[in-house]
Backbone as CSV, one residue per row, in Angstrom:
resi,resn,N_x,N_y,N_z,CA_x,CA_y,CA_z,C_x,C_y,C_z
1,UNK,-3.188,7.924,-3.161,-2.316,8.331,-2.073,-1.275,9.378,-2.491
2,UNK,-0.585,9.308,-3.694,0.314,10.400,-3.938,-0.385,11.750,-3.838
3,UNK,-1.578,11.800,-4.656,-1.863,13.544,-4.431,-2.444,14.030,-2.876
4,UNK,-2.309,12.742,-1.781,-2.955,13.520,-0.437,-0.888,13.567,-0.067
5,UNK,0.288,12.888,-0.431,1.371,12.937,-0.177,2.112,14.420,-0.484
6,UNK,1.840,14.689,-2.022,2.055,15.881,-2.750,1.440,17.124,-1.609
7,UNK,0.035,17.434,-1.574,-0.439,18.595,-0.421,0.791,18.662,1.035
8,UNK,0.637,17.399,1.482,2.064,17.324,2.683,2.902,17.850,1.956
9,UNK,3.972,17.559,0.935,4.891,17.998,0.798,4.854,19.648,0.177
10,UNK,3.986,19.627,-0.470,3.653,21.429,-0.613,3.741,22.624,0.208
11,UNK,2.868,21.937,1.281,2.719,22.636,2.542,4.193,22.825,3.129
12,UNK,4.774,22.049,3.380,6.125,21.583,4.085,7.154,22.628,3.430
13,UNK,6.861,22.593,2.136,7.906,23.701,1.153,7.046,24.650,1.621
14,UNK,6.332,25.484,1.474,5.611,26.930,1.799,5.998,27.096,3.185
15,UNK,6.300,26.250,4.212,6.408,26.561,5.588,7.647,26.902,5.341
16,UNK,8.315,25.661,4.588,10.335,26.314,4.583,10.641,27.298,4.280
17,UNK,10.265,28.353,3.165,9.835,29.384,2.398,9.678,30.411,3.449
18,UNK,8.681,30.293,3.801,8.354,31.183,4.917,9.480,31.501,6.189
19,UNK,10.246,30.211,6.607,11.319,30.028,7.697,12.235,31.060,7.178
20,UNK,12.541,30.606,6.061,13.922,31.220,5.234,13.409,32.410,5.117
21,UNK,12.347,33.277,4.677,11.964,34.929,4.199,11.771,35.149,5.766
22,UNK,11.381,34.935,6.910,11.430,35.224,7.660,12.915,35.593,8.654
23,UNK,13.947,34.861,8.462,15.105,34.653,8.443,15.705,35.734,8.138
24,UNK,15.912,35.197,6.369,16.643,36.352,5.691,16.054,37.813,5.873
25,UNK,14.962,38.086,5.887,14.665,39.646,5.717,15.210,40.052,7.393
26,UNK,15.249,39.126,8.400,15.798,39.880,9.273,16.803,40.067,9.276
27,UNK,17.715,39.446,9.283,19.465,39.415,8.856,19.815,40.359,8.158
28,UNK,18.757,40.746,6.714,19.575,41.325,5.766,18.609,42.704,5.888
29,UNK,17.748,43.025,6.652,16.814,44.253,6.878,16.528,44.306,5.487
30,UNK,15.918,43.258,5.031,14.564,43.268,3.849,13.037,43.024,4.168
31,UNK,12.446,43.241,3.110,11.025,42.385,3.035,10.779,42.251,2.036
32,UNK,11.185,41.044,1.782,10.969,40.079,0.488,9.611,39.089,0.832
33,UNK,8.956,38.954,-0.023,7.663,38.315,0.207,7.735,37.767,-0.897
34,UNK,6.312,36.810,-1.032,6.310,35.688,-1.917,4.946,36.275,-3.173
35,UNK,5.813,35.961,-4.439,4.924,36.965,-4.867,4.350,35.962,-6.196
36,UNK,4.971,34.868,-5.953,4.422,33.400,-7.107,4.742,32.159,-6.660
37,UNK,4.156,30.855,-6.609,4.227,29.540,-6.470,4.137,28.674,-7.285
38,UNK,5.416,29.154,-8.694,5.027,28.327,-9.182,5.822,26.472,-9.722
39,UNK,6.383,26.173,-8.337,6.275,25.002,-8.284,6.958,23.814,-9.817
40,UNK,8.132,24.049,-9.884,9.391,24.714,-9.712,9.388,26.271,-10.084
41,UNK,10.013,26.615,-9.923,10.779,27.197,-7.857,9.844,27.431,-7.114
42,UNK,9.694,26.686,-5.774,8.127,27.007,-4.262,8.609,28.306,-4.729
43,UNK,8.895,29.212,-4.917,8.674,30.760,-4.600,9.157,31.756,-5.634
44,UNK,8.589,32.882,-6.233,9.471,33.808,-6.809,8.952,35.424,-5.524
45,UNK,10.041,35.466,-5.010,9.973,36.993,-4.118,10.777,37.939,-4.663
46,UNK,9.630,38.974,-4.069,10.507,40.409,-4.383,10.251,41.405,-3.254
47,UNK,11.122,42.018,-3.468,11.498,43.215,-2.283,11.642,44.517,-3.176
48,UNK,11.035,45.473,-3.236,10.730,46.404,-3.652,11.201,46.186,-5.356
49,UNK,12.095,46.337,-5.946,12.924,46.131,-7.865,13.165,44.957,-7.898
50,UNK,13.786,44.490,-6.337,14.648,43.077,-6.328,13.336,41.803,-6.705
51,UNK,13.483,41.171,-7.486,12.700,39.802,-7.438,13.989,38.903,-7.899
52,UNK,13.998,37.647,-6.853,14.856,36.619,-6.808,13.840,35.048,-6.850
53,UNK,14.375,34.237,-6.474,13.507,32.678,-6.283,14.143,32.123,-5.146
54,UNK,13.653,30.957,-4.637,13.197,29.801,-3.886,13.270,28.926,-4.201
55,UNK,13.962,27.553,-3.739,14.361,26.320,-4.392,14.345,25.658,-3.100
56,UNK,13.297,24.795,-2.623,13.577,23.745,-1.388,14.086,22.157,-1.425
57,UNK,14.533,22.008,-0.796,14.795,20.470,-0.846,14.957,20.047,0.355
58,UNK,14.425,18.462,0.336,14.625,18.027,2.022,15.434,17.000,2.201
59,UNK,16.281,17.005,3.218,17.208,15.943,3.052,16.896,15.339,4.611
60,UNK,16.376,13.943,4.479,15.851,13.166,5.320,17.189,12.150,5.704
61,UNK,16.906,11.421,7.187,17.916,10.686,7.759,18.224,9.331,6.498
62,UNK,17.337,8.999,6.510,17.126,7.955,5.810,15.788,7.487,4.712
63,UNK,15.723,6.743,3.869,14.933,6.321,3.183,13.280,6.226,4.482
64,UNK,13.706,5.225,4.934,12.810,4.243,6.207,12.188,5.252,7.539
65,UNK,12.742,6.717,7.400,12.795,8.277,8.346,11.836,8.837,7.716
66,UNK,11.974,9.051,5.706,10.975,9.583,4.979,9.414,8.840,5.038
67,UNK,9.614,7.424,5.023,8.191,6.822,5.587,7.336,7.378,6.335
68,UNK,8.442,7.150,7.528,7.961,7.050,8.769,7.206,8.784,8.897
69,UNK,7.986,9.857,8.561,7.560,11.222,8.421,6.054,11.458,7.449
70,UNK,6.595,11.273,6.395,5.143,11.243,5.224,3.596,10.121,5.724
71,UNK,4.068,8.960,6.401,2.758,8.345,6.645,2.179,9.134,7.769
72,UNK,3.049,9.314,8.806,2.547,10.193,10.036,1.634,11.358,9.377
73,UNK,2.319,12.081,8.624,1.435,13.353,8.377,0.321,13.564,7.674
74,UNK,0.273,12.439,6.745,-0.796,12.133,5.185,-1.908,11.581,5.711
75,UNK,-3.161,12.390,5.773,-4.478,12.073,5.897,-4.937,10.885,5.286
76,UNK,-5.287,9.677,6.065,-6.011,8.425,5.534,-4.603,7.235,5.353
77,UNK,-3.549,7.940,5.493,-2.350,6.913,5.531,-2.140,6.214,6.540
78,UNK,-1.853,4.853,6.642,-1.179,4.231,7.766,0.448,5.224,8.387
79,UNK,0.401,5.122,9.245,1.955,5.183,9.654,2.649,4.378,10.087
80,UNK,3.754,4.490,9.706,4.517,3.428,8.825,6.107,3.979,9.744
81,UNK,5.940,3.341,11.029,7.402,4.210,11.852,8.245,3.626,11.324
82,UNK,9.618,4.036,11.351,11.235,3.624,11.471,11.499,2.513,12.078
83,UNK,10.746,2.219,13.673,10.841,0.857,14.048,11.966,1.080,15.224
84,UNK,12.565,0.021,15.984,13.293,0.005,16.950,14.531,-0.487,16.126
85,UNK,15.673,-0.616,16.996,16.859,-1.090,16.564,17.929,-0.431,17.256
86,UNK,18.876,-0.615,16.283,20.330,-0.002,16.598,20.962,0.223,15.601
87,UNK,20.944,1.642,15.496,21.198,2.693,14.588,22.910,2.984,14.386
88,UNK,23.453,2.150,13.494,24.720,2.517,13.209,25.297,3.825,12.593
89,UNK,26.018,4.870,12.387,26.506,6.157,11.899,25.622,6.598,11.395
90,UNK,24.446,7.008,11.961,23.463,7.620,11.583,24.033,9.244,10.977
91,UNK,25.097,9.736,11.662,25.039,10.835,11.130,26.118,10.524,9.519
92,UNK,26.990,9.884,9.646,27.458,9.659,8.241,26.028,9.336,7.625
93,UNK,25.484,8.433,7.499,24.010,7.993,6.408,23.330,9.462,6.455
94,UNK,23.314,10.607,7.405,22.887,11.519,6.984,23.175,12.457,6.150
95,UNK,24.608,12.456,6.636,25.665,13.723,5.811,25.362,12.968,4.344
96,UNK,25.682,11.721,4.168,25.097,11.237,2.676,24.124,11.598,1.976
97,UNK,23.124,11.305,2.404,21.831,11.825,2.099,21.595,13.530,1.612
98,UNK,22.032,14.048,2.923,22.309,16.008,2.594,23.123,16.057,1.433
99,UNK,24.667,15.380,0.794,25.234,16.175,0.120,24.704,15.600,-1.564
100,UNK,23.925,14.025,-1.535,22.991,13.511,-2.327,22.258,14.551,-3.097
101,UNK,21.238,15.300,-2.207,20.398,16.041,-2.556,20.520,17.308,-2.905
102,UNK,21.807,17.925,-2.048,22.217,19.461,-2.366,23.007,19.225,-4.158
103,UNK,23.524,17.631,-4.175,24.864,17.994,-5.623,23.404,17.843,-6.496
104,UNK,22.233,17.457,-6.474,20.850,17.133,-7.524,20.560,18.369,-7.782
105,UNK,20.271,18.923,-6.998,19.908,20.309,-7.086,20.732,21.856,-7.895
106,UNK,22.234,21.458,-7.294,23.133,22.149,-7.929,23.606,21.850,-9.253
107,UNK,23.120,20.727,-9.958,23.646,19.974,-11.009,21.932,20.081,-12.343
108,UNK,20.813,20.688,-11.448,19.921,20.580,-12.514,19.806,21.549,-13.245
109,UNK,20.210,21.542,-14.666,20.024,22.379,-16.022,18.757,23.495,-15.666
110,UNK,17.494,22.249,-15.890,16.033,23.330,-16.039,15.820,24.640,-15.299
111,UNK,16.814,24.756,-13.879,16.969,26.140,-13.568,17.273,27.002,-13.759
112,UNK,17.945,26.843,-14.872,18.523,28.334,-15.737,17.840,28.796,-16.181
113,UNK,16.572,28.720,-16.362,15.484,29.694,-16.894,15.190,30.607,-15.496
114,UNK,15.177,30.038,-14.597,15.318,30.891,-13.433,15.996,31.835,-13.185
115,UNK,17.415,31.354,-12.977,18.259,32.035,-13.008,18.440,33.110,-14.160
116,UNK,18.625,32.583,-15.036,18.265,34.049,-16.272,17.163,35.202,-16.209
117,UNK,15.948,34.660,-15.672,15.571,35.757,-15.822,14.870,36.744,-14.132
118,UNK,16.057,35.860,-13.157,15.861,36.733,-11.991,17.293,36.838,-11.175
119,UNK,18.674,36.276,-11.603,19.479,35.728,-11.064,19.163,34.653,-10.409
120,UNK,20.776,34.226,-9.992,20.792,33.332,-9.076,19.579,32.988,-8.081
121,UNK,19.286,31.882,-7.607,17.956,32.001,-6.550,18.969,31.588,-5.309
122,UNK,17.926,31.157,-4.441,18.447,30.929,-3.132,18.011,29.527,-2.637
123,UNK,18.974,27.998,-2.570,18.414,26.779,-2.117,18.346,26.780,-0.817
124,UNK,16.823,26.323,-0.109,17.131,25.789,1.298,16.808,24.382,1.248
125,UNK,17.877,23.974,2.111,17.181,22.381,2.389,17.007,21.811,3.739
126,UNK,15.815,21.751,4.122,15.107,21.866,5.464,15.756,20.460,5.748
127,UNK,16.089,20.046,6.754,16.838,19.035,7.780,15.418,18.292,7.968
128,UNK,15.425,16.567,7.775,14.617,16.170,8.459,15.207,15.063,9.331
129,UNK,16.217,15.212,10.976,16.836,14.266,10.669,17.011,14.814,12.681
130,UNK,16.576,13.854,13.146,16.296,14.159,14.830,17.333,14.521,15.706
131,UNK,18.838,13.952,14.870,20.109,13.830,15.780,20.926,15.086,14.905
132,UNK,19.896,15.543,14.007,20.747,16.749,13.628,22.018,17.823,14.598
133,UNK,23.295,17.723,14.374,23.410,19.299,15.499,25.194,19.401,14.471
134,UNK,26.158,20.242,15.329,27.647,20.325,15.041,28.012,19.405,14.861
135,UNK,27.733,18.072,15.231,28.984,17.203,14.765,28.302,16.443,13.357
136,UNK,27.411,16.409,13.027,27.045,16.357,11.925,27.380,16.912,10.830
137,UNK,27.292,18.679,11.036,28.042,19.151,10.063,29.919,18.807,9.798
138,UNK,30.176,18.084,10.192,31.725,17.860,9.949,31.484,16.310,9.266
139,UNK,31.006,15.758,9.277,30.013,14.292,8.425,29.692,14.983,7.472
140,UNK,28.962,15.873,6.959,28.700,16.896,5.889,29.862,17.387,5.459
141,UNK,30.434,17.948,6.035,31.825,18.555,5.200,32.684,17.460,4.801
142,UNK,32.620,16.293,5.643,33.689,15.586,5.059,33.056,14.671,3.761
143,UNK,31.894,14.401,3.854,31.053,13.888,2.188,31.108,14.912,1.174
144,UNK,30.730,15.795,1.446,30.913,16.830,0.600,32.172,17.101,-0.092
145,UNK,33.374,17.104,0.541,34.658,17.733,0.283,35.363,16.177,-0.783
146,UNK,34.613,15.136,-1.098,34.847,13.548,-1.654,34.269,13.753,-2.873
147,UNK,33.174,14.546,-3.180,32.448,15.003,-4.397,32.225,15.942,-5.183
148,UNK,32.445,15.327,-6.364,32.612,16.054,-7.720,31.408,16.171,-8.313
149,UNK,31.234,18.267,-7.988,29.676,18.591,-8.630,29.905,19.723,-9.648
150,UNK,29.170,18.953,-11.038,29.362,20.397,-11.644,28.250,21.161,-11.849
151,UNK,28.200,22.180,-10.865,27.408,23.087,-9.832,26.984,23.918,-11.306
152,UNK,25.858,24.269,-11.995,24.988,25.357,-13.136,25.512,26.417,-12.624
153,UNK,25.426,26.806,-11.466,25.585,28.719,-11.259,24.027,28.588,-10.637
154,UNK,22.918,27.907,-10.824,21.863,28.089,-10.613,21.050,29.230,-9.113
155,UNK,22.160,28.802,-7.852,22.121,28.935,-7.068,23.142,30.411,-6.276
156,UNK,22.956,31.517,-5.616,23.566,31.898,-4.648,24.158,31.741,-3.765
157,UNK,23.352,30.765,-2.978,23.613,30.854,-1.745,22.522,29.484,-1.433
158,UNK,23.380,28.905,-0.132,22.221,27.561,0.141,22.490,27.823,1.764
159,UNK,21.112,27.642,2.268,20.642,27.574,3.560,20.302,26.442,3.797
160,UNK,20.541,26.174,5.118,19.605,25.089,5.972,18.534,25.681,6.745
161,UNK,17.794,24.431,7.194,16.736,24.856,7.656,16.565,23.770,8.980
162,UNK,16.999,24.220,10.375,16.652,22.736,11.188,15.813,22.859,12.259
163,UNK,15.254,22.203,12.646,14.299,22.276,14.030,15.516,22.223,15.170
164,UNK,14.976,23.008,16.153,15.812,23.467,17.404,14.741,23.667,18.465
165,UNK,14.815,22.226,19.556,13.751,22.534,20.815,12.621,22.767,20.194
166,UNK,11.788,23.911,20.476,10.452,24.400,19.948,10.466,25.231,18.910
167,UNK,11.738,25.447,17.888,11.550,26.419,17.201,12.459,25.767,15.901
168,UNK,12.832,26.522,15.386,13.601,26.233,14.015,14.762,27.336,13.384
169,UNK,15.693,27.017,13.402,16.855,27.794,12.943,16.834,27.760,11.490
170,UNK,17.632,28.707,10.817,17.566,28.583,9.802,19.443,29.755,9.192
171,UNK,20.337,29.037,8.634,21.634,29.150,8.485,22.232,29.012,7.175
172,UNK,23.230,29.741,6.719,23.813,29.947,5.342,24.627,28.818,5.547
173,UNK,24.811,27.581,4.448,25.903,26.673,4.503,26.791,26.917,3.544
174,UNK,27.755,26.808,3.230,28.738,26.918,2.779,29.885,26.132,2.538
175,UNK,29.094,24.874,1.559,30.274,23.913,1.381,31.536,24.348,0.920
């Protein structure tokens, strides 16, 4: 079951990848494309001299949300929903979760080989989390602003990535 889990989650990073270069090159009137996968970092792109990287991460509502997401999608898996109930501060347990995964990321050493030999890269961390919107991000800022990260340099700049209606936004955060 892990390596039909792994393809889901591969895929899932190459789509985020794609959100974000699609994104950024409009914003910033580039075309940066993907020019390696090699898994760490989903991506090394370059835009004409410029080659930078790609760093995804997903920050899910909850433990029992990631189930429920990964069995749904994984060929030959049961799915395995969240279940009914009554969902207490879902968005605090989220903002947890987001600033969990962004301080892991900002705190891992092995990226400095990255960073050295392309600069800084660029983290997105795709939202998996239904009640996502504004008042969430202030649940985020306020977890965030409680924790002590000592951030490599690894990183530029960190984006989100969230589903919106039928489409998907994608935004510079800025703890």
């Amino acid at each position: 079951m892990p390596n039909k889990r792994r393809a889901v989650q591969e895929a899932h990073e190459r789509f985020t990848v794609g959100l974000f270069l699609e994104s950024f090159n409009r914003r910033h009137h580039s075309n940066f494309a993907v020019v390696e996968e090699p898994n760490p970092p989903e991506a090394i792109i370059r835009s004409g001299r410029k080659t930078r990287w790609v760093e995804v991460t997903t920050a899910f509502w909850n433990q029992s949300f990631a189930i429920d997401v990964y069995s749904y999608a994984t060929e030959g898996e049961v799915h395995r929903p969240i279940g009914d109930g009554v969902f207490v501060g879902p968005d605090e347990e989220f903002a947890k979760n987001f600033v969990s995964v962004v301080k892991q990321k900002l705190e891992k050493a092995t990226y400095g080989k990255f960073r050295d030999r392309h600069g800084p890269g660029y983290l997105v961390v795709s939202v998996q989390y239904p009640l996502f919107g504004q008042h969430t991000m202030h649940y985020i800022a306020k977890a965030w602003s409680s924790l002590a990260v000592n951030d490599q340099g690894c990183f530029r700049s960190i984006y989100v990535a969230n589903r919106v209606f039928s489409g998907y936004r994608v935004f510079l955060w800025r703890p």
